[in-house]
matplotlib code that plots the C-alpha trace (Angstrom):
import matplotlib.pyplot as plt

x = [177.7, 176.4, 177.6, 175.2, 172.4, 173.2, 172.0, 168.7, 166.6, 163.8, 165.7, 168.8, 170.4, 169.6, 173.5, 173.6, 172.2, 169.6, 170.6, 169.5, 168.2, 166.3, 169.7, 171.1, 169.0, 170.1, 173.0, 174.3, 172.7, 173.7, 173.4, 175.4, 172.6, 171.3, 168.2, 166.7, 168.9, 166.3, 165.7, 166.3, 162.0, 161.7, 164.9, 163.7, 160.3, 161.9, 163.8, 161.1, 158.8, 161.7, 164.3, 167.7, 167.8, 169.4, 170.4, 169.3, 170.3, 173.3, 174.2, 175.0, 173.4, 175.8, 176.3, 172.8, 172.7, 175.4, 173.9, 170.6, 171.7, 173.6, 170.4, 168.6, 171.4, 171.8, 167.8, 168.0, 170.7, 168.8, 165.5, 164.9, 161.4, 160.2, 161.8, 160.0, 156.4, 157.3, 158.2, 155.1, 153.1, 154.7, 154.8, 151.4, 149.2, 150.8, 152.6, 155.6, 156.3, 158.8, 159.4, 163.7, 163.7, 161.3, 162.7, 165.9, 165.9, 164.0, 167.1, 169.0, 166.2, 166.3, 170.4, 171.3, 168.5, 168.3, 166.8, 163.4, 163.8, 165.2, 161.9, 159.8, 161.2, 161.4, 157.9, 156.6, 158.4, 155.3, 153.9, 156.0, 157.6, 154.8, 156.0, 158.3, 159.9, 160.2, 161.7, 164.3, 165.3, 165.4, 167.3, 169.6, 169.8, 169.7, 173.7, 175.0, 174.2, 174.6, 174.6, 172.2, 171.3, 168.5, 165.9, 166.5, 165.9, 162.5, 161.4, 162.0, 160.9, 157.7, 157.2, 156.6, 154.3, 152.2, 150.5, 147.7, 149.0, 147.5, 149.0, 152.2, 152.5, 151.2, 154.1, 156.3, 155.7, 155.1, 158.0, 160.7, 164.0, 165.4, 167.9, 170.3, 167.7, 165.5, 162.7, 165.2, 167.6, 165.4, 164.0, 167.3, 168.6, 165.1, 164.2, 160.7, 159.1, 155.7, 153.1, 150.6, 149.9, 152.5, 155.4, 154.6, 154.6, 158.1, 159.3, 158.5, 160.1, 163.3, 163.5, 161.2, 159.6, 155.3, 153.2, 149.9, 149.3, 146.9, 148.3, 151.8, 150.2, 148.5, 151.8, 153.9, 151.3, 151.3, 155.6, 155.0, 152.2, 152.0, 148.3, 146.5, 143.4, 145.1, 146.7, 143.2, 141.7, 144.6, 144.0, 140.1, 140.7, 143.3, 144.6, 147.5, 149.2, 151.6, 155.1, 153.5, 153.1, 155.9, 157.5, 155.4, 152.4, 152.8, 153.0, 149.0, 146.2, 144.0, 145.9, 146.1, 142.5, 141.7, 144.4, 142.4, 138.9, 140.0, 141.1, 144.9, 146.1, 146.0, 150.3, 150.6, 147.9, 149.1, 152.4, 151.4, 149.1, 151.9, 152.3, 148.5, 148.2, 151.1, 149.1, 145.7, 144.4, 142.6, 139.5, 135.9, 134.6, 138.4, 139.1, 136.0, 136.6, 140.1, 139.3, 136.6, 139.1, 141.9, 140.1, 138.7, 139.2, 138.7, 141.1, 143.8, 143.6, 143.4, 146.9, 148.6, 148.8, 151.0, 149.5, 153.1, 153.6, 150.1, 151.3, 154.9, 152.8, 149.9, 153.1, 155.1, 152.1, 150.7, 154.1, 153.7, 157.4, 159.0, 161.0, 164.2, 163.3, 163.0, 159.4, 156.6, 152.9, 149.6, 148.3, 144.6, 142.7, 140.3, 143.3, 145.0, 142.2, 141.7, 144.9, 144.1, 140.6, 143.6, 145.9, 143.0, 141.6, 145.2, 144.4, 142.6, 139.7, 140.4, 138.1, 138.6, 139.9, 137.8, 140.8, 142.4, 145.1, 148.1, 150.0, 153.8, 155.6, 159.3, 160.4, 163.8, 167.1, 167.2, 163.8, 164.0, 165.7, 164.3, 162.2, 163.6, 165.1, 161.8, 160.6, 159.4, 160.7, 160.4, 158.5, 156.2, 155.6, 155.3, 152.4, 150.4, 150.8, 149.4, 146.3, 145.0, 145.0, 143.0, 140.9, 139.9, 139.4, 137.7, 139.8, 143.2, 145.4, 148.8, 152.1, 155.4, 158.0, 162.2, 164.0, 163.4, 164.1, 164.3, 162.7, 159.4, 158.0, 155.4, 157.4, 160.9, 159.4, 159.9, 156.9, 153.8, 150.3, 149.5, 146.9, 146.3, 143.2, 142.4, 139.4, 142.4, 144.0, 146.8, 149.4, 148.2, 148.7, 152.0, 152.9, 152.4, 154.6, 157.5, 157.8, 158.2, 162.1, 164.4, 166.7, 167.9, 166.1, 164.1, 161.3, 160.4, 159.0, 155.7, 155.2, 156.8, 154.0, 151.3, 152.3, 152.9, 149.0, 147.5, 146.4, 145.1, 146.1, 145.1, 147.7, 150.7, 152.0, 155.5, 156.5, 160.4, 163.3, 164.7, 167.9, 167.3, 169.7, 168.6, 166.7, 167.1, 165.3, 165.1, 161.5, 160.8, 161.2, 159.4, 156.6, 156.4, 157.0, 153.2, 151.5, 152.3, 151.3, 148.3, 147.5, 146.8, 147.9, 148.6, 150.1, 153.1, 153.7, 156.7, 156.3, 160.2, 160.7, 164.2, 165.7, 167.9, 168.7, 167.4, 164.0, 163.1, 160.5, 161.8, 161.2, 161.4, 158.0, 154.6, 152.9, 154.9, 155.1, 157.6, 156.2, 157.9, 156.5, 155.9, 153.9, 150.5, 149.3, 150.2, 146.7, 145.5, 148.1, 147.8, 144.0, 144.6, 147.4, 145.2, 142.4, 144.3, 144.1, 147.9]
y = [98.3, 96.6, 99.6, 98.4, 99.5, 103.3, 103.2, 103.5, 105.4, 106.1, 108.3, 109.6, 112.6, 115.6, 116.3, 113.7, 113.7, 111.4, 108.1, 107.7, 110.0, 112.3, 113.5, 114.0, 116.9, 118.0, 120.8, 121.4, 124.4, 127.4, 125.7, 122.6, 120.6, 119.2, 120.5, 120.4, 123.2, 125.6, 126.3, 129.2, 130.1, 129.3, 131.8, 134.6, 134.7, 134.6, 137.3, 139.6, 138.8, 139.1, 141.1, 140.7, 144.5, 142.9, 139.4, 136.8, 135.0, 132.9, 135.5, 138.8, 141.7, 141.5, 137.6, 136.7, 140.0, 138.7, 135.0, 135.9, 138.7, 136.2, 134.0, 137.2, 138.4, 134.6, 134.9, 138.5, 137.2, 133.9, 134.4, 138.0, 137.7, 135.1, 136.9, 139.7, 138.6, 137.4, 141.1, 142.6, 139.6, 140.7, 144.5, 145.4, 143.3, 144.4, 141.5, 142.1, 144.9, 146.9, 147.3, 147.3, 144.1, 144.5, 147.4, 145.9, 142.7, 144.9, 147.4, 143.6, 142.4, 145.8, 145.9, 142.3, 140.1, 139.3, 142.1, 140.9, 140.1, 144.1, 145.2, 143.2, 144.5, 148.1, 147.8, 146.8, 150.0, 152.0, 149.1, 148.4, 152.2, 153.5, 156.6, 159.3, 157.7, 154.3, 155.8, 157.8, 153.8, 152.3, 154.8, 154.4, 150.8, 150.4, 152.4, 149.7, 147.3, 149.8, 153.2, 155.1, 153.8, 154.8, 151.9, 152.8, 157.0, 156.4, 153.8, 156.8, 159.3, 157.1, 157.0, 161.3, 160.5, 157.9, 159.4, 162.1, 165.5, 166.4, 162.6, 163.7, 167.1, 165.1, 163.4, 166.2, 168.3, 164.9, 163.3, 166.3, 163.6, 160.4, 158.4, 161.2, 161.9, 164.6, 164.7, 167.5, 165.1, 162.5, 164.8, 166.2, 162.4, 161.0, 164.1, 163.4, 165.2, 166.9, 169.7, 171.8, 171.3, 168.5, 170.7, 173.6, 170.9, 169.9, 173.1, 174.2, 171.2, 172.0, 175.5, 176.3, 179.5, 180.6, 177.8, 178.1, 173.8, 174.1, 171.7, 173.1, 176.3, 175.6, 173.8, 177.3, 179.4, 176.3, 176.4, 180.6, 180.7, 181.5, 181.3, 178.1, 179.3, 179.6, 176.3, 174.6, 176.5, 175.2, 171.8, 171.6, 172.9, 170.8, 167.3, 168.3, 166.0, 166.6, 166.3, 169.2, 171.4, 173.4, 172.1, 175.2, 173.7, 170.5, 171.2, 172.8, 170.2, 171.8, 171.3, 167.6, 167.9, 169.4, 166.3, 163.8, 165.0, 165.3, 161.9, 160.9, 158.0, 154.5, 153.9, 158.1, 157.9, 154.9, 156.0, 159.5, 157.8, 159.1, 162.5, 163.0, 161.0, 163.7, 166.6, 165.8, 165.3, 161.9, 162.9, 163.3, 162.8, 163.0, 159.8, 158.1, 158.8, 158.0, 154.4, 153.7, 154.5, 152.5, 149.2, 149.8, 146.9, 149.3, 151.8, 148.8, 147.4, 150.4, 151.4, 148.0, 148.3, 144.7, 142.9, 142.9, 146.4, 147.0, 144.4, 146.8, 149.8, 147.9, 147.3, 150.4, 152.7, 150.5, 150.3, 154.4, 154.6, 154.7, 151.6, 154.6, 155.6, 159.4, 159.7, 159.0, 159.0, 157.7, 155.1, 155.8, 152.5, 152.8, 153.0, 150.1, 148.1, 149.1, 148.3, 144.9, 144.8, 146.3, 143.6, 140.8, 142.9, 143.6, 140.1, 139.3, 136.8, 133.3, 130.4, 128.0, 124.6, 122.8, 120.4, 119.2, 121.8, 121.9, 125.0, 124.6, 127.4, 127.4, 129.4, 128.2, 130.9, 131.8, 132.6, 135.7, 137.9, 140.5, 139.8, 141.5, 143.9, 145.4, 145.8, 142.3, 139.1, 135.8, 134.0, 136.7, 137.5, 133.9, 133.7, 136.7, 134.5, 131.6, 133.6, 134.6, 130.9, 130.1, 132.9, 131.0, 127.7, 126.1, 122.5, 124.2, 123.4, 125.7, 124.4, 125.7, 123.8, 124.3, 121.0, 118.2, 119.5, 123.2, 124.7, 125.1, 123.0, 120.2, 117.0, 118.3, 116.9, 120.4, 121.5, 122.5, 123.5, 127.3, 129.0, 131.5, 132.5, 135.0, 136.2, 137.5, 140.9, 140.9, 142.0, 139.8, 136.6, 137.8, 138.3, 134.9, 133.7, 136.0, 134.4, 131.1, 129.8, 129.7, 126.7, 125.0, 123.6, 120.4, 120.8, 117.0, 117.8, 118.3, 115.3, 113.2, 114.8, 114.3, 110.6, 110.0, 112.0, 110.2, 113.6, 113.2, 116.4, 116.7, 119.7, 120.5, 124.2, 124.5, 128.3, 127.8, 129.5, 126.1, 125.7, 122.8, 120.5, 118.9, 116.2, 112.1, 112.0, 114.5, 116.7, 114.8, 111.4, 112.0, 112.8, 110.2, 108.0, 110.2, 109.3, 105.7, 105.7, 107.5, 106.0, 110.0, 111.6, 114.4, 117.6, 120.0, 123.4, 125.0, 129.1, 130.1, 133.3, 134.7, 134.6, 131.9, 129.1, 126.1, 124.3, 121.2, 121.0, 118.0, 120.4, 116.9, 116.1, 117.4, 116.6, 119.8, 123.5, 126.3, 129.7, 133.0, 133.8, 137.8, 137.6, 138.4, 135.8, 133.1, 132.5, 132.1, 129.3, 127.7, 126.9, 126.3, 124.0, 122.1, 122.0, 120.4, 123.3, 123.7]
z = [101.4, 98.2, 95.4, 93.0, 95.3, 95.2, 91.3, 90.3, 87.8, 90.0, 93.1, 92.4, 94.7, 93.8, 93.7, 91.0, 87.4, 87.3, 85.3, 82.0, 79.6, 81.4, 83.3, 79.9, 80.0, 83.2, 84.3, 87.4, 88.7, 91.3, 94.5, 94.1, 92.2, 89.5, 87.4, 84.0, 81.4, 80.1, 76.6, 74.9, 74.2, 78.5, 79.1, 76.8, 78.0, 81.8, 80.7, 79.3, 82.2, 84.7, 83.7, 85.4, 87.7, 91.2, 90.3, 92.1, 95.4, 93.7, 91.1, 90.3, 88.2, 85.9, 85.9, 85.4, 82.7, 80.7, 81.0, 79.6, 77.1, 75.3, 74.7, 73.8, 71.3, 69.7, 69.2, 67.7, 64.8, 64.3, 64.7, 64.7, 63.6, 66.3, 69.0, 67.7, 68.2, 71.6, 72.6, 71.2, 72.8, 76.2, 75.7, 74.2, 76.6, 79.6, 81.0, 82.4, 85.7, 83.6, 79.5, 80.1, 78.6, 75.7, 74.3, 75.1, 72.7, 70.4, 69.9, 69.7, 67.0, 65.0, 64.6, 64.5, 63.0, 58.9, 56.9, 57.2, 60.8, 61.5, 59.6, 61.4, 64.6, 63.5, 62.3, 66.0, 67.3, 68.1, 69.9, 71.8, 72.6, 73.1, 75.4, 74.7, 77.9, 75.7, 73.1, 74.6, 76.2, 73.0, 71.2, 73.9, 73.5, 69.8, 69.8, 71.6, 68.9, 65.4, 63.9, 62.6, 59.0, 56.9, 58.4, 62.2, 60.7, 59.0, 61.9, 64.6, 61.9, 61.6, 65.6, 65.0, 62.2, 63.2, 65.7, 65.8, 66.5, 69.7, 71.0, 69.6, 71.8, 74.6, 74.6, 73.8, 76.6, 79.2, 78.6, 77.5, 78.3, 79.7, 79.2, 78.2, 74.8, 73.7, 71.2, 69.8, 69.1, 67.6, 65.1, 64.5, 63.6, 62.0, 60.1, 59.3, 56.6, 57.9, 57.7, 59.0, 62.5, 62.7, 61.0, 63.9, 66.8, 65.0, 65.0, 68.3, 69.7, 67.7, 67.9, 71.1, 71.3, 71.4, 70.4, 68.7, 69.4, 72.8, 75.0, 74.1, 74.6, 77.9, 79.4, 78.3, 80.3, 83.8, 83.3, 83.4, 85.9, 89.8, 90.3, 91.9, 90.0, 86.7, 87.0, 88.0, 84.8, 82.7, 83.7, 83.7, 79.9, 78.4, 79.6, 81.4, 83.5, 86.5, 84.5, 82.6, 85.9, 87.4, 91.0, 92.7, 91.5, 92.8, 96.8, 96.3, 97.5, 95.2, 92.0, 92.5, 93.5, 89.7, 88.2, 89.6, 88.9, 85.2, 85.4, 86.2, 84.1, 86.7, 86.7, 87.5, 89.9, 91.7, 91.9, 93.5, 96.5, 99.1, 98.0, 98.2, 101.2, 102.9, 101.0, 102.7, 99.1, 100.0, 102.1, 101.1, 97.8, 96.2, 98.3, 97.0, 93.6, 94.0, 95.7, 92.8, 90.1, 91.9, 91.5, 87.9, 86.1, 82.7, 84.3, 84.9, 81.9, 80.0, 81.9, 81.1, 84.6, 86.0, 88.7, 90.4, 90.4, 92.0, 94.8, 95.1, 95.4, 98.3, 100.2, 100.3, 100.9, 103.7, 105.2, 105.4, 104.4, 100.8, 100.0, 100.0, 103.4, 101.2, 103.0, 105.5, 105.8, 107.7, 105.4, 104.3, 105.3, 102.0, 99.6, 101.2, 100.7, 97.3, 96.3, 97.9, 95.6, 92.5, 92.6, 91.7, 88.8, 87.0, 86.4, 83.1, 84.2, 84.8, 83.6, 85.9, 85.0, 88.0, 89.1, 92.2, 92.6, 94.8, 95.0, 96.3, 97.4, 97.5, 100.9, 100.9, 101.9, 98.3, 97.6, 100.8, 97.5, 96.0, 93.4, 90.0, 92.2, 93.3, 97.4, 97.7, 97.6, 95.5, 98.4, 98.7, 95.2, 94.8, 97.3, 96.1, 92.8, 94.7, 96.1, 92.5, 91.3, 95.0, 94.7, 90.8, 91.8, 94.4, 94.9, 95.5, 98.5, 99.3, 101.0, 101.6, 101.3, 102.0, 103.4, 105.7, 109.1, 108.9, 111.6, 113.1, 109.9, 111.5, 112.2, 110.7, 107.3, 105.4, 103.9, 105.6, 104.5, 104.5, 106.5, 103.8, 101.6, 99.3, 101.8, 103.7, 103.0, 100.9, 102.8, 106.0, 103.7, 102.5, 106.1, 107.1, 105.0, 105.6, 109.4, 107.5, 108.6, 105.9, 104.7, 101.7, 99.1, 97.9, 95.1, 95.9, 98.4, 97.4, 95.6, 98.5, 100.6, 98.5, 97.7, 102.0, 102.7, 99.6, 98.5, 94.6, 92.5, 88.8, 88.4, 91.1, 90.3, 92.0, 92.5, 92.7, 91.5, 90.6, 93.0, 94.3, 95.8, 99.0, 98.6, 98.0, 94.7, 92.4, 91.4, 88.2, 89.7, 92.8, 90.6, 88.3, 91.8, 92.8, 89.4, 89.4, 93.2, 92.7, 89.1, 88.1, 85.2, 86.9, 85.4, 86.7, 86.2, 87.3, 87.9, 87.9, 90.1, 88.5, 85.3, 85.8, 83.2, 84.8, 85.4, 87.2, 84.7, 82.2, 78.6, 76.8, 78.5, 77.6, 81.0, 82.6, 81.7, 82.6, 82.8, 84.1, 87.5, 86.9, 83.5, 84.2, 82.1, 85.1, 85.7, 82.6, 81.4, 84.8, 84.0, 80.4, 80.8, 84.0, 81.5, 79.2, 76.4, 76.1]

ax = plt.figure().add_subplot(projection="3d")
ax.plot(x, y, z, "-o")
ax.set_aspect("equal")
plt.show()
């Protein structure tokens, strides 16, 4: 065998570093190959949109925690400020499933950044802990990075002033403690100056006792009460919501009945679809209004509602069993498929870019783990991903894709195109891509396929969590091997599905962008970057 025949810079083994100055970029990655290292901006945005709860399939909780905090913490002492406007951009329009991580490097931002870069993030506190609930978290995080000086008091002390009173005692009585804090002891720390109204909210939340606020008022008399009737009074009169109610109060159809006529907000009402599906709640006009509120576009986006956590909640309540295995119920046909008719509209609205689109879904061995720990998995996120882009423009094609000869795939070649559409429901799409067979992994794949059908693509979105390993020629070359083939300029994006620190997205070229697979602005930069405005 001729040795110099094994080199080339246009297929090298994806156990290899590519030769020249592309592989320079590259590090090996989890599964025993090489990929593009991500940059710090790609691995901070992956981390807010991603979080690191559960791992992923080739690390731990802990590995993959310490990993990405390390970027984070590096960004918080050197460029508090930017990584500031990134959390706000995240957190305030809603984009990731769950604010950990966003209140997280702001604790990180607010204790280790420069003196401007600590105002700036103390400054974006209300905006981005924006609960009682996100505040208890970030005072929980913010003492594992400093004490409590005179910036982090009137920050926390401003939270309490800020808002209007009857907001304030909204979240006083919702949200009472978490995270091993109480409103008590943030006042006690912060000691804002106040009067009025505000100095009696204060000191009833201090000291307790008879309250002359009215929602504090009204959620004394629900805690005291026994009646159905006077909790359904107390609730059509003041905006009382079911933390506010005692447990008694919460096994009566009627009560929830009077919570959802008043209006329940869209996360609270989501998240209680089993307990009023056990109650007998949803029948007659209650379940109409609840299935026209469900899919409210205003409602979701009014909620920061996240597409994902819409798709988690379609899932467990059409399954009839919690994802604990705590509870069980007869899925209401109307509320499934208005979850299905949800998921679309947590979605801001897509222009569409009007190209040749080919969607590549990784359904490899490591993509079957849970996706940021939740009750579904990267494939399956990854498809419900797929169906949104589909369901926006009308020249798109869908394949999954693992490694030449793994099972039933057509001819042993790997990759096969999916029978799936957006016309289907949700969870019937999903399905037919959880029977897919499992193997390892080769994000060539899809270019090798398109170059082999002589399938033109103006943009190829790869949904991948980057591990790959198995192939002949690595991603990037197999695409520039399509586009000379093809005489296309065609574009790749690369929607990573954990928070890992690799890509096979080259970051050194301009023709390809990495985004985080949960933010739920996926669509949006998918058409803007295929359009050509990124």
């Amino acid at each position: 065998m001729d040795p110099l025949a094994t080199i080339s810079t246009r297929a090298t083994p994806q156990t290899q570093r590519a030769i020249g100055s592309e592989g320079a970029r590259q590090t090996p990655n989890a599964a025993g190959g090489y990929s593009f290292a991500g940059t710090d901006d790609v691995r901070i945005r992956r981390f807010l949109s991603l979080g690191t709860d559960g791992g992923t399939y080739y690390a731990s909780a802990k590995d993959i925690t310490a990993a990405n905090a390390a970027v984070v913490l590096t960004a918080a002492r050197d460029r508090a400020t930017w990584l500031t406007d990134e959390i706000v951009a995240v957190s305030v329009a809603g984009r990731a499933p769950r604010q950990n991580p966003a209140i997280f490097a702001l604790a990180a931002a607010a204790s280790l950044g420069n003196e401007p870069g600590r105002k700036a993030a103390l400054d974006a506190l209300p905006q981005v802990a924006r609960t009682g609930t996100h505040l208890f978290l970030f005072a929980r995080y913010v003492e594992q990075f400093r004490g409590w000086g005179r910036g982090l008091r009137r920050a926390v002390g401003a939270w309490y002033l800020d808002k209007e009173v009857p907001g304030l005692a909204y979240q006083a009585v919702k949200y009472r403690q978490r995270e091993g804090w109480t409103h008590r002891d943030l006042l006690r720390l912060a000691h804002p100056k106040a009067q009025g109204d505000r100095a009696a909210l204060f000191d009833w939340i201090v000291r307790g006792g008879d309250s002359d606020i009215p929602l504090v008022n009204a959620f004394l008399k629900a805690q005291s009460a026994t009646q159905v009737s006077t909790w359904v009074g107390l609730i059509g009169e003041h905006p009382l919501s079911w933390e506010m109610l005692p447990d008694s109060a919460l096994v009566e159809p009627t009560v929830w009945q009077a919570l959802i006529e008043r209006g329940m907000p869209q996360t609270a009402l989501i998240r209680q679809l089993p307990r009023l599906t056990r109650l007998g709640v949803l029948q007659g006009s209650t379940l109409r209004t609840v299935v026209t509120q469900l899919q409210d576009s205003g409602r979701l986006r009014k909620g920061r509602v996240h597409p994902v956590n819409v798709l988690v909640a379609q899932r467990t309540y059409g399954s009839g069993r919690s994802a604990r295995g705590q509870g069980e119920w007869t899925p209401v046909r109307q509320v499934v498929d208005a979850l299905d008719a949800a998921f679309y509209a947590a979605f801001a609205a897509v222009e569409p870019a009007g190209k040749r689109t080919l969607l590549a879904l990784d359904v490899s061995g490591s993509m079957g783990w849970p996706a940021a720990n939740l009750p579904i998995t990267c494939r399956e996120a990854s498809a419900a991903l797929a169906l949104v882009t589909m369901a926006t423009e009308p020249e798109t094609t869908v394949v999954g894709f693992t490694r030449a000869g793994a099972g039933r795939f057509r001819r042993d070649s790997g990759l096969s195109e999916l029978p799936i559409s957006p016309r289907q429901r949700l969870d019937d799409a999903i399905r037919s891509i959880s029977d897919l067979p499992f193997g390892g992994t080769d994000c060539s794949l899809p270019f090798t396929w398109a170059m082999s059908q002589k399938r033109a693509f103006d943009t190829i979105v790869v949904f991948t969590d980057n591990e790959t390993y198995a192939g002949a020629t690595h991603p990037h070359q197999a695409l520039e091997t399509y586009r000379q083939g093809m005489g296309l300029d065609t574009r790749l994006i690369v929607v990573g599905m954990t928070a890992n620190d690799v890509s096979i997205a080259d970051p050194a070229n301009p023709a390809m962008l990495d985004v985080a697979g949960f933010d739920a602005a996926v669509p949006n930069l998918i058409a803007d970057f295929s359009r050509g405005d990124l």
